[in-house]
Biotite code that builds the C-alpha atoms (Angstrom):
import biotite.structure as struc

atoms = struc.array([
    struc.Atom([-32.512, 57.353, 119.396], chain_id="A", res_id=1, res_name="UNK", atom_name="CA", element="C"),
    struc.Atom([-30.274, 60.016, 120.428], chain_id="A", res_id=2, res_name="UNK", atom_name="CA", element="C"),
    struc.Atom([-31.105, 61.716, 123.676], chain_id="A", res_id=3, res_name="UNK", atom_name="CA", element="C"),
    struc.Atom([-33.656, 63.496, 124.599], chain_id="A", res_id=4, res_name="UNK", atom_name="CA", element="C"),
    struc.Atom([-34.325, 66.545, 126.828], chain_id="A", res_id=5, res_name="UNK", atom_name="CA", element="C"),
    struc.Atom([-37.621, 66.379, 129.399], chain_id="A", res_id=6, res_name="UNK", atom_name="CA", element="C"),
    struc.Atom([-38.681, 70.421, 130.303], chain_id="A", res_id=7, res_name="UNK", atom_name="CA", element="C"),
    struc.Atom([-42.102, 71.183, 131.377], chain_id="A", res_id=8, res_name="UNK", atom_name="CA", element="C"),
    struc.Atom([-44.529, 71.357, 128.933], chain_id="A", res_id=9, res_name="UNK", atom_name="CA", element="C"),
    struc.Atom([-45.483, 74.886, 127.657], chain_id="A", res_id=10, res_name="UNK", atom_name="CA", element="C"),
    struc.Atom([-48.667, 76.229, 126.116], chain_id="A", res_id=11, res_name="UNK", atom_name="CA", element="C"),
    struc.Atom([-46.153, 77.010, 123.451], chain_id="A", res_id=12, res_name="UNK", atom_name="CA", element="C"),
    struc.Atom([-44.801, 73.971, 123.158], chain_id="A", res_id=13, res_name="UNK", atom_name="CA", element="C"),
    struc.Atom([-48.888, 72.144, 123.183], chain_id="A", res_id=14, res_name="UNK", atom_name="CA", element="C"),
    struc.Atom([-49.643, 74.919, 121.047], chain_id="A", res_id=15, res_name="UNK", atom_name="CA", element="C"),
    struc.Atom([-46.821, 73.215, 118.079], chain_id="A", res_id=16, res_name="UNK", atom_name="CA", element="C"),
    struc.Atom([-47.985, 69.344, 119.346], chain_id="A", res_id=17, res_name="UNK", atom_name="CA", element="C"),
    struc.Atom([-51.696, 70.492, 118.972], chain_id="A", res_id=18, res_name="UNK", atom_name="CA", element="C"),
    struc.Atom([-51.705, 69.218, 115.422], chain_id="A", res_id=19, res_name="UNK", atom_name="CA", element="C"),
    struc.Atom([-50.643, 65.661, 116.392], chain_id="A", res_id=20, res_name="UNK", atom_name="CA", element="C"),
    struc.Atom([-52.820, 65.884, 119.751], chain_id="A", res_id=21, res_name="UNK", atom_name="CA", element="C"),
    struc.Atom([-55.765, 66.103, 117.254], chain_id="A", res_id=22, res_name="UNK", atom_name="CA", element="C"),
    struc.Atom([-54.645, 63.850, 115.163], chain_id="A", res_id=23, res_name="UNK", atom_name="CA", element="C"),
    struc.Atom([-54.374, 61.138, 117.959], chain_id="A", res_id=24, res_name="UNK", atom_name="CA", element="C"),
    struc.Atom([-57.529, 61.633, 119.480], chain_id="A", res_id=25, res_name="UNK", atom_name="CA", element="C"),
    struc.Atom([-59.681, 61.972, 116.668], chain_id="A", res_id=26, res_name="UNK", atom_name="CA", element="C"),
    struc.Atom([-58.328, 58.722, 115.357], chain_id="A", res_id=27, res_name="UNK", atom_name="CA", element="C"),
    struc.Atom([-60.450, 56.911, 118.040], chain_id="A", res_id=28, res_name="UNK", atom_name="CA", element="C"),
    struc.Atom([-57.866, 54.440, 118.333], chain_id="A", res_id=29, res_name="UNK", atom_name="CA", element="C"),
    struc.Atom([-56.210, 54.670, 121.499], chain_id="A", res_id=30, res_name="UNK", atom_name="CA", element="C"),
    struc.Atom([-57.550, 57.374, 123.547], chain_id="A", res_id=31, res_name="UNK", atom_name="CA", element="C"),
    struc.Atom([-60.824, 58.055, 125.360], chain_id="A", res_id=32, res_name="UNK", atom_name="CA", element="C"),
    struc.Atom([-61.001, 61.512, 124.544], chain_id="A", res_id=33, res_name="UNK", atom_name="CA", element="C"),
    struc.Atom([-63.567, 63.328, 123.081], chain_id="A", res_id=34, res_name="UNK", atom_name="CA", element="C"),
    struc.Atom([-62.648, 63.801, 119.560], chain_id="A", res_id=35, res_name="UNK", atom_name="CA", element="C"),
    struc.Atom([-63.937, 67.530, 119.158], chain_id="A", res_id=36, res_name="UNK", atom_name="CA", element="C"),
    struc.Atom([-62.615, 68.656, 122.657], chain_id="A", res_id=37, res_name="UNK", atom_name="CA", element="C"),
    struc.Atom([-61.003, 72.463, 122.240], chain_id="A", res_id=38, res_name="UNK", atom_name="CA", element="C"),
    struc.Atom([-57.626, 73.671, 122.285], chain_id="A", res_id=39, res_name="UNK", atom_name="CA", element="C"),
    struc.Atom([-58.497, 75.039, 125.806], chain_id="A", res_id=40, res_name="UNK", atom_name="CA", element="C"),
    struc.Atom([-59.862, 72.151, 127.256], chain_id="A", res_id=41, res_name="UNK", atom_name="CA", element="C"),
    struc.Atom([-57.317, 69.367, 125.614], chain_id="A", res_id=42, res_name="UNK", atom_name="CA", element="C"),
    struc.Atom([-54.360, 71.696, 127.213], chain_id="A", res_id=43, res_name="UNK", atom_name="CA", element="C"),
    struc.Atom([-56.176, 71.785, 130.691], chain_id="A", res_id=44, res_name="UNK", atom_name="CA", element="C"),
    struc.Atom([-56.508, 68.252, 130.320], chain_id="A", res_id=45, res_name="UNK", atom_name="CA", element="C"),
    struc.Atom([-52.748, 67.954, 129.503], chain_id="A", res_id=46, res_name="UNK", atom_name="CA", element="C"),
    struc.Atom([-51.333, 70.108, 130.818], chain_id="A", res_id=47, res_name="UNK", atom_name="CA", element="C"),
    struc.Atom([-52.985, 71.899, 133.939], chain_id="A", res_id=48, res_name="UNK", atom_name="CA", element="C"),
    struc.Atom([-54.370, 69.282, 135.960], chain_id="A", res_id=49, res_name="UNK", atom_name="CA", element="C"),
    struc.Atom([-51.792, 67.011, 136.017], chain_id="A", res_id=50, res_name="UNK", atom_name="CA", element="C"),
    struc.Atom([-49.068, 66.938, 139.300], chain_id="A", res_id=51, res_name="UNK", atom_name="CA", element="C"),
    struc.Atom([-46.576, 67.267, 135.806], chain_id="A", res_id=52, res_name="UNK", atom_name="CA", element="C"),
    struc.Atom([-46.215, 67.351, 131.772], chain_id="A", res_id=53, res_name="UNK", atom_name="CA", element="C"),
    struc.Atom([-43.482, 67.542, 130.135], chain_id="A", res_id=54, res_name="UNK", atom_name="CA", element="C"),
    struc.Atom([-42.349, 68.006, 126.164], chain_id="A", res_id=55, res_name="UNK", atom_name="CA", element="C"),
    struc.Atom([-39.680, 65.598, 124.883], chain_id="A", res_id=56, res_name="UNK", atom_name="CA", element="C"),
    struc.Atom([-37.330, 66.965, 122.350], chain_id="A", res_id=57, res_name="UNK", atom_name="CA", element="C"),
    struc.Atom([-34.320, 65.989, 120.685], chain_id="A", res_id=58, res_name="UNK", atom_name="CA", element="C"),
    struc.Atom([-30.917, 67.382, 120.335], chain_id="A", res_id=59, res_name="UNK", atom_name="CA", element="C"),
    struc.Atom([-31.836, 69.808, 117.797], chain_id="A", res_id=60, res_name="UNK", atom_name="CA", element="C"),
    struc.Atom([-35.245, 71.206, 119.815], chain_id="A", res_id=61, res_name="UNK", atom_name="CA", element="C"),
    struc.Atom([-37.486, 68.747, 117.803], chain_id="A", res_id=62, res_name="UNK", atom_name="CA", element="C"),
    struc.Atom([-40.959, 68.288, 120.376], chain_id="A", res_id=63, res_name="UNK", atom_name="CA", element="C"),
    struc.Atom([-41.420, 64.416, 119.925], chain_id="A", res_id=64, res_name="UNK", atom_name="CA", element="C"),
    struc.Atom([-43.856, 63.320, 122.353], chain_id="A", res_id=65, res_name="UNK", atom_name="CA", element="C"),
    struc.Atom([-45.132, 64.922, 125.763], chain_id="A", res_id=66, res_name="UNK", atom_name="CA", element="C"),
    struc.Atom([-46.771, 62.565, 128.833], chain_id="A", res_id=67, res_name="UNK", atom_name="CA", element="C"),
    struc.Atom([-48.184, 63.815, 131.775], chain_id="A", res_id=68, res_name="UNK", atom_name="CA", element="C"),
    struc.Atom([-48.074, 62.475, 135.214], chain_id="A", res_id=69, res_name="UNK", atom_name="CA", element="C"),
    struc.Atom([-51.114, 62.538, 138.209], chain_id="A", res_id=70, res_name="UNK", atom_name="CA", element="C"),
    struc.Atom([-51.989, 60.761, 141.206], chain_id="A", res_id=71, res_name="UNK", atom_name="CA", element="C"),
    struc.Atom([-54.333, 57.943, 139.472], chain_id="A", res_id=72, res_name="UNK", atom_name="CA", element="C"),
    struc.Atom([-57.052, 58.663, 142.769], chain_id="A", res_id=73, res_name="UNK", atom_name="CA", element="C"),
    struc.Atom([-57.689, 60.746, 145.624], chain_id="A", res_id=74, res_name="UNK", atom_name="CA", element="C"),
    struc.Atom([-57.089, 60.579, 149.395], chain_id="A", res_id=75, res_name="UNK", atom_name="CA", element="C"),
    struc.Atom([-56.152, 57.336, 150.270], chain_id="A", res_id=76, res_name="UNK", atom_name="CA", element="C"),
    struc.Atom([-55.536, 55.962, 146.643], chain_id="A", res_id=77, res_name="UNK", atom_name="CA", element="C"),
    struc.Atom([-52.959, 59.082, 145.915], chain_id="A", res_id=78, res_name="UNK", atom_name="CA", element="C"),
    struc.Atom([-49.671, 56.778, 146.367], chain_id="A", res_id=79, res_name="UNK", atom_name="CA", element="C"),
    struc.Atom([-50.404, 55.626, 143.004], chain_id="A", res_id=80, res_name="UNK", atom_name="CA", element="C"),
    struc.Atom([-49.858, 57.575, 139.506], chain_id="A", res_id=81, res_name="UNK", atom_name="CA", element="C"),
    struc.Atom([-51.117, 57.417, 136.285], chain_id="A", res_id=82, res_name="UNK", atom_name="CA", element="C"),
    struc.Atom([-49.209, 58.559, 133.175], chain_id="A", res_id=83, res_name="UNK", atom_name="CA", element="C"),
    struc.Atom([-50.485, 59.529, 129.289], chain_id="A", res_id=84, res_name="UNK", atom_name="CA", element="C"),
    struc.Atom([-47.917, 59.520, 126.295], chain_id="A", res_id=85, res_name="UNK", atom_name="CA", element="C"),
    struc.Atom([-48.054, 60.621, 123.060], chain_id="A", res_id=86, res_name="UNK", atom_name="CA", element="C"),
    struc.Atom([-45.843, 60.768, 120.199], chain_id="A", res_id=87, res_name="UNK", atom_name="CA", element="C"),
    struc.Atom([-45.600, 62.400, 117.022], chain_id="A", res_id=88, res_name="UNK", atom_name="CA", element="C"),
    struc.Atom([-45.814, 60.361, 113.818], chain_id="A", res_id=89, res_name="UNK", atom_name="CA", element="C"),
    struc.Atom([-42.340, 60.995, 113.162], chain_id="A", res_id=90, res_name="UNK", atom_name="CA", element="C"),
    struc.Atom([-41.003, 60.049, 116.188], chain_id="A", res_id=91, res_name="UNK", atom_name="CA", element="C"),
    struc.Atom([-43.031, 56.359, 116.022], chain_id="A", res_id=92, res_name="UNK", atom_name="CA", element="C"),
    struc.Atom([-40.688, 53.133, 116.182], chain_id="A", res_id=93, res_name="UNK", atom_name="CA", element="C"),
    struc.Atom([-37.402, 55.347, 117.754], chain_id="A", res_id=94, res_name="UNK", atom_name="CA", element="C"),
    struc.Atom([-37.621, 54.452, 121.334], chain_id="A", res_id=95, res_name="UNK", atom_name="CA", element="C"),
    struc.Atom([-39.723, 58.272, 122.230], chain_id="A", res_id=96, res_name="UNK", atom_name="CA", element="C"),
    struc.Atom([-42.013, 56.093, 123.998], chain_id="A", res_id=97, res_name="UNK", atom_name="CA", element="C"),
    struc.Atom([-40.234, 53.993, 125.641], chain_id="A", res_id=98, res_name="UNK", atom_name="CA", element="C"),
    struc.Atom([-38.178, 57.153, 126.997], chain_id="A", res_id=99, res_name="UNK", atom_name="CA", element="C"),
    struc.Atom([-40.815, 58.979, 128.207], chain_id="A", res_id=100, res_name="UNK", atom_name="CA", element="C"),
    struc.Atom([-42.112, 55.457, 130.216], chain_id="A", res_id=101, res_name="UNK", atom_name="CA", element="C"),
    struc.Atom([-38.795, 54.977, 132.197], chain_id="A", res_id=102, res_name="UNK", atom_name="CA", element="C"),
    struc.Atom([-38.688, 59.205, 132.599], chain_id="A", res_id=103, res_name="UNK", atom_name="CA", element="C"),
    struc.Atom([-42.116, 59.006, 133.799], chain_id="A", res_id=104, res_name="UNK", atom_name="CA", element="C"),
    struc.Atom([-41.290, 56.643, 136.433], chain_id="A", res_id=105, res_name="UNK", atom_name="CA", element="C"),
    struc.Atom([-38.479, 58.114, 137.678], chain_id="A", res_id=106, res_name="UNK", atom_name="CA", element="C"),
    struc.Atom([-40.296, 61.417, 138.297], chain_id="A", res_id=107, res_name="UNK", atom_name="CA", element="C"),
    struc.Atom([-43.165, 59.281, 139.824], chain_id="A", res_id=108, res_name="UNK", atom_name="CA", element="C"),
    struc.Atom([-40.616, 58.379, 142.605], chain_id="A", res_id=109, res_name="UNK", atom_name="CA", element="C"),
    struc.Atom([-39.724, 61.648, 142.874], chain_id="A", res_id=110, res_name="UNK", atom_name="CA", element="C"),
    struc.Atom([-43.220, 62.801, 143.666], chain_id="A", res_id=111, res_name="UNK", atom_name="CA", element="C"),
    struc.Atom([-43.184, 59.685, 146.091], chain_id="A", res_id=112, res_name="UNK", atom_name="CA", element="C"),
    struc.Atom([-45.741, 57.233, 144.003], chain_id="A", res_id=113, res_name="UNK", atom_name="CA", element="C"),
    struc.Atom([-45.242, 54.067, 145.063], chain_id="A", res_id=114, res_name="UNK", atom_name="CA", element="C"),
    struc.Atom([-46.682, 52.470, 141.873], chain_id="A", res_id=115, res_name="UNK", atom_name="CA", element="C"),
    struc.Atom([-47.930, 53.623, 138.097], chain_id="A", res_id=116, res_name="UNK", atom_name="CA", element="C"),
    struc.Atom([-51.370, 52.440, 136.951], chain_id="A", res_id=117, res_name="UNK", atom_name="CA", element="C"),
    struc.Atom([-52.758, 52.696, 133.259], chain_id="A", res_id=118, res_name="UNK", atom_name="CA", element="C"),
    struc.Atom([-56.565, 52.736, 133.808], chain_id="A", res_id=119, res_name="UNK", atom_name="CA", element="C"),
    struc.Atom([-57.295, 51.956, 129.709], chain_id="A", res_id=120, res_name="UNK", atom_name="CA", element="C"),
    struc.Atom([-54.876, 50.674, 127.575], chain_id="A", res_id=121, res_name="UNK", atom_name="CA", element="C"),
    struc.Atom([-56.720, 49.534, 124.037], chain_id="A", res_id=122, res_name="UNK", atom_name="CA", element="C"),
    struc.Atom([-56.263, 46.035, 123.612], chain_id="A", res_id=123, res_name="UNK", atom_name="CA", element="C"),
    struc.Atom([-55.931, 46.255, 119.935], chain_id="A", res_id=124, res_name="UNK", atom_name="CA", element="C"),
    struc.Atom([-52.992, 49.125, 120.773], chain_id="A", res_id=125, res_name="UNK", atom_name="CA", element="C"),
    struc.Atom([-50.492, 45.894, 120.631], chain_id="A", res_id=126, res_name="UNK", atom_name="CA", element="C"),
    struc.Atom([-47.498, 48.404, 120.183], chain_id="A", res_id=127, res_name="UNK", atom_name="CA", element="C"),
    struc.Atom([-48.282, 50.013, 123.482], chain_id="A", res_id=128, res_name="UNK", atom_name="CA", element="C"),
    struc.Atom([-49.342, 46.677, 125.171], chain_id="A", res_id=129, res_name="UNK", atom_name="CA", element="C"),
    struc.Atom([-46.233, 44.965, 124.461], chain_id="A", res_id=130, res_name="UNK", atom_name="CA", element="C"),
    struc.Atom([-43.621, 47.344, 125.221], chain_id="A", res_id=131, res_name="UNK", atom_name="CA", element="C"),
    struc.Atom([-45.513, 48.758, 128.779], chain_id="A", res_id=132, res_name="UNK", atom_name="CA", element="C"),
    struc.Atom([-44.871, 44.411, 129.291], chain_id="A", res_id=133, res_name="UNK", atom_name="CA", element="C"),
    struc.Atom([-41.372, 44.909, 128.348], chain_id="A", res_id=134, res_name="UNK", atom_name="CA", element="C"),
    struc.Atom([-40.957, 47.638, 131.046], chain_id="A", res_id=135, res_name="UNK", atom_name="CA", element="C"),
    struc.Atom([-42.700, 45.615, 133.725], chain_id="A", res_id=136, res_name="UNK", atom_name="CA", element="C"),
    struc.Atom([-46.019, 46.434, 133.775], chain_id="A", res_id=137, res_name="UNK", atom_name="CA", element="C"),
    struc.Atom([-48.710, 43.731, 133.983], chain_id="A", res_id=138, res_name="UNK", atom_name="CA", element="C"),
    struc.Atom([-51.933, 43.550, 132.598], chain_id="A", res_id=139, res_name="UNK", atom_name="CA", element="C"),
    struc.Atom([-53.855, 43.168, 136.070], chain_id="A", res_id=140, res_name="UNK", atom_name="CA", element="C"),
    struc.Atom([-57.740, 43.777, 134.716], chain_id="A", res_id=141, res_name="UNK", atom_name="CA", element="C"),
    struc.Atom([-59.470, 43.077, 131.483], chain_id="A", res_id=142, res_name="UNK", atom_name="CA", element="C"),
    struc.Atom([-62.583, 45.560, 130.125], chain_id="A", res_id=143, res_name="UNK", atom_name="CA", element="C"),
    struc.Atom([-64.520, 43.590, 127.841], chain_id="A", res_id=144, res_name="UNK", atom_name="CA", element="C"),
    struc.Atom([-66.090, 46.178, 125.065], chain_id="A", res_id=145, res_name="UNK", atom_name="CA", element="C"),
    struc.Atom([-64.746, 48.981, 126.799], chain_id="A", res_id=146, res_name="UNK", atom_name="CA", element="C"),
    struc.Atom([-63.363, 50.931, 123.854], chain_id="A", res_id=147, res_name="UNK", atom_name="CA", element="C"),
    struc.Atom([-65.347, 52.449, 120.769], chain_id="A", res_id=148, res_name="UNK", atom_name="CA", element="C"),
    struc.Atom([-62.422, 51.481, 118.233], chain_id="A", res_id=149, res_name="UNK", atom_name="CA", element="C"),
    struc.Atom([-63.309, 54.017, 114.920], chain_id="A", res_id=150, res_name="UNK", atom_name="CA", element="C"),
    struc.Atom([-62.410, 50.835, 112.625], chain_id="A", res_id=151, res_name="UNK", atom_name="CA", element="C"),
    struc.Atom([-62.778, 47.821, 115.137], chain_id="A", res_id=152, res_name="UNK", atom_name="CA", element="C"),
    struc.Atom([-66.058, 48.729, 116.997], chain_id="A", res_id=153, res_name="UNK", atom_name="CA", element="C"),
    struc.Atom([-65.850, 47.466, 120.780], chain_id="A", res_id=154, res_name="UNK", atom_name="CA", element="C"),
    struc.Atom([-62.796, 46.318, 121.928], chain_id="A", res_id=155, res_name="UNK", atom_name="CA", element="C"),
    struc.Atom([-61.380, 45.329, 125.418], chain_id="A", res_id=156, res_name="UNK", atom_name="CA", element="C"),
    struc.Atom([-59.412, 47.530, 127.352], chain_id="A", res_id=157, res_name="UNK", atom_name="CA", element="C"),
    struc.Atom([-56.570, 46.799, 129.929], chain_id="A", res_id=158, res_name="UNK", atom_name="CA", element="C"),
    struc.Atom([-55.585, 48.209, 133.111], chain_id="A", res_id=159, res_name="UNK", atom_name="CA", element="C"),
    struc.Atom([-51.753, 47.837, 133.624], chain_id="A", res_id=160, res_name="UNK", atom_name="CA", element="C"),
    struc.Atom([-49.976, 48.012, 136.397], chain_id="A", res_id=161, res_name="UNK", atom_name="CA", element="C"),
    struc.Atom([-45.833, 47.972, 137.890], chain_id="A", res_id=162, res_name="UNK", atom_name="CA", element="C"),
    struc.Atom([-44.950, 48.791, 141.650], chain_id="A", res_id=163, res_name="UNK", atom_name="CA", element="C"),
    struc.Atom([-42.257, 51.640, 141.242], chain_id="A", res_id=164, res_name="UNK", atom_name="CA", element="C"),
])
């Protein structure tokens, strides 16, 4: 993968992703979000009420992917983050993910999180699963039927976690 540039994300730049934000979540696959949620509300989601998003792009201003990153609680549970990535379906299999992971934890530190929590990984998302384990996270917590799968019915969910 050749490298990539990490600049806040715009409401221009969700407004070219939209199409692949849609995509993702209407799948019902690996996110828990509601399928027919607006434009308005999927970039407040995003985009507004996280600490941080960002778009990823390549060399030649290609958006790839975009994550966000917010404290995963409140008051006393605010030392820890929590982080959302998506890529585009051209960008699958290149490393975008993987990218956006290690970015995401640097800027975590940054903000001062002391550790990055994923509250609902899919189980049957074995693409995700394995290479979060490859950067260190652990699956610490198992959902059982946690997950309306469009193709697979109820599946577990995981929550992962890595001390930053």
């Amino acid at each position: 993968m050749t490298t990539l540039s990490f600049t806040p994300m715009t409401q221009e730049d969700f407004t070219v992703f939209w199409p692949t934000f849609q995509s993702i979540v209407s799948a019902q696959e690996t996110y828990a979000i509601d399928p027919d949620i607006t434009f308005a509300a999927a970039y407040a989601l995003w985009c507004q009420q996280p600490k941080a998003s960002f778009a990823v792009k390549d060399s030649q201003g290609e958006l790839l992917g975009t994550y966000y990153l917010k404290a995963n609680a409140a008051g006393p549970g605010q030392h820890i983050c929590n982080c959302g990535y998506m890529v585009t379906p051209a960008a699958r299999g290149k490393g975008v993910a993987r990218q956006m992971c290690e970015h995401s934890q640097h800027v975590a530190r940054q903000h001062g999180f002391e550790a990055m929590q994923f509250n609902a990984v899919v189980a049957t998302n074995q693409v995700a699963v394995a290479l979060w384990q490859r950067l260190g996270f652990a699956i610490v917590g198992t959902i059982p039927n946690a997950y309306r799968h469009a193709s697979q019915g109820l599946v577990d969910s995981y929550v992962m976690y890595k001390a930053l």
